[in-house]
C-alpha positions as a LaTeX table, in Angstrom:
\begin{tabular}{lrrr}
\hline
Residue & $x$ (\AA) & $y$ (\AA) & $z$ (\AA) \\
\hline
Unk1 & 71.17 & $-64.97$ & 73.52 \\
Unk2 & 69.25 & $-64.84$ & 69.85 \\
Unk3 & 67.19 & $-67.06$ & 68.46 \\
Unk4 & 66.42 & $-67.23$ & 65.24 \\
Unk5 & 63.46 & $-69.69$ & 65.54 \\
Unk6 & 60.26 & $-68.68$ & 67.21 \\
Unk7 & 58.78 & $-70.61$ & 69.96 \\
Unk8 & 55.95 & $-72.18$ & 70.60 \\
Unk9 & 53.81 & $-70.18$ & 71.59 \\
Unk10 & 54.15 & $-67.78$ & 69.04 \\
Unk11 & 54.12 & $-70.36$ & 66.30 \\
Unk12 & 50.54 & $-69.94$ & 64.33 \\
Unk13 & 47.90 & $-72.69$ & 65.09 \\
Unk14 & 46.31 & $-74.98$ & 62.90 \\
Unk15 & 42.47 & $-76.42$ & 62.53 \\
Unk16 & 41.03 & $-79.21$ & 60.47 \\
Unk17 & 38.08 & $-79.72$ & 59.72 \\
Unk18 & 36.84 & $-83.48$ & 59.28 \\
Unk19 & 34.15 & $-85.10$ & 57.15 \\
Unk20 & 33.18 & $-89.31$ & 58.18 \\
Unk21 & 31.04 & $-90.92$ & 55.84 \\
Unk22 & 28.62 & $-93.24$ & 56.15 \\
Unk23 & 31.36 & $-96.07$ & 56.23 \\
Unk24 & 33.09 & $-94.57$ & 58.79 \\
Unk25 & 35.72 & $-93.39$ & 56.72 \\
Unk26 & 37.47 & $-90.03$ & 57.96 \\
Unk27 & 38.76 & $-87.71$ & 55.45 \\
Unk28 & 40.08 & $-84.16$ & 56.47 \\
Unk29 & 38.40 & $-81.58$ & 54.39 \\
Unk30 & 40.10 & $-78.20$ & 55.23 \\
Unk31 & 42.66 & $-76.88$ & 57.58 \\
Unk32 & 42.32 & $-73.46$ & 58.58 \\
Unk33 & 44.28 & $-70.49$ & 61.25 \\
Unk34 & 41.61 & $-70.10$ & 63.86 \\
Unk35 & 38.96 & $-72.81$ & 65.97 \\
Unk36 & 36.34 & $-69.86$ & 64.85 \\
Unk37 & 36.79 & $-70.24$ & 60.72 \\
Unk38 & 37.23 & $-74.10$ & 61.24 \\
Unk39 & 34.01 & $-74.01$ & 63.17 \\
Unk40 & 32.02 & $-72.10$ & 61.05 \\
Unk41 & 32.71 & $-74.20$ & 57.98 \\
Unk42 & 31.95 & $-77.52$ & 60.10 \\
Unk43 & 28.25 & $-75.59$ & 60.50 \\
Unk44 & 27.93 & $-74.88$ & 57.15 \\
Unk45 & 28.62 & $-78.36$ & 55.74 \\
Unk46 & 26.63 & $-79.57$ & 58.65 \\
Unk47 & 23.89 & $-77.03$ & 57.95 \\
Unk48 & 23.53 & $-78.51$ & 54.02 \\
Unk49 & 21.77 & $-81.64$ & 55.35 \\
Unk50 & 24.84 & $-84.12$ & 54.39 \\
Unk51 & 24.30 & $-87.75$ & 55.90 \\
Unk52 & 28.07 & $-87.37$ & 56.75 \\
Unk53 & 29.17 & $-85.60$ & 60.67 \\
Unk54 & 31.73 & $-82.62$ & 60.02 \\
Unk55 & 33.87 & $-81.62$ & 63.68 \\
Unk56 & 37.13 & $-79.53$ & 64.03 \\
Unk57 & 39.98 & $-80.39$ & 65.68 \\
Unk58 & 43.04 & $-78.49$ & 66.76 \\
Unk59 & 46.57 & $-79.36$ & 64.11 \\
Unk60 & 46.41 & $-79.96$ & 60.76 \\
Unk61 & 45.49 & $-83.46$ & 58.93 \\
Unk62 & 48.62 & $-86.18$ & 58.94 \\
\hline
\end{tabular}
């Protein structure tokens, strides 16, 4: 049988990267295809000397 939907684990992944502020306030600043792209932009926010944290996680921002 065909299927015109692919499945999961072909499906492309998705990465945000997050920004919290002083306040605690989260705000998702990019989302991006691979952990290694979302990564590297967490370092380089990180590596500007910001007061806020910067991580990745895995799915894009609700």
């Amino acid at each position: 049988m065909c299927s015109w939907r692919t499945s999961r684990e072909t499906e492309p992944e998705s990465w945000t990267v997050w920004r919290q502020d002083d306040h605690g306030n989260r705000f998702p600043m990019d989302v991006l295809a691979t952990e290694r792209t979302a990564r590297c932009l967490a370092n380089l926010y990180e590596a500007r000397a910001h007061k806020q944290s910067y991580w990745v996680e895995r799915g894009s921002a609700p």
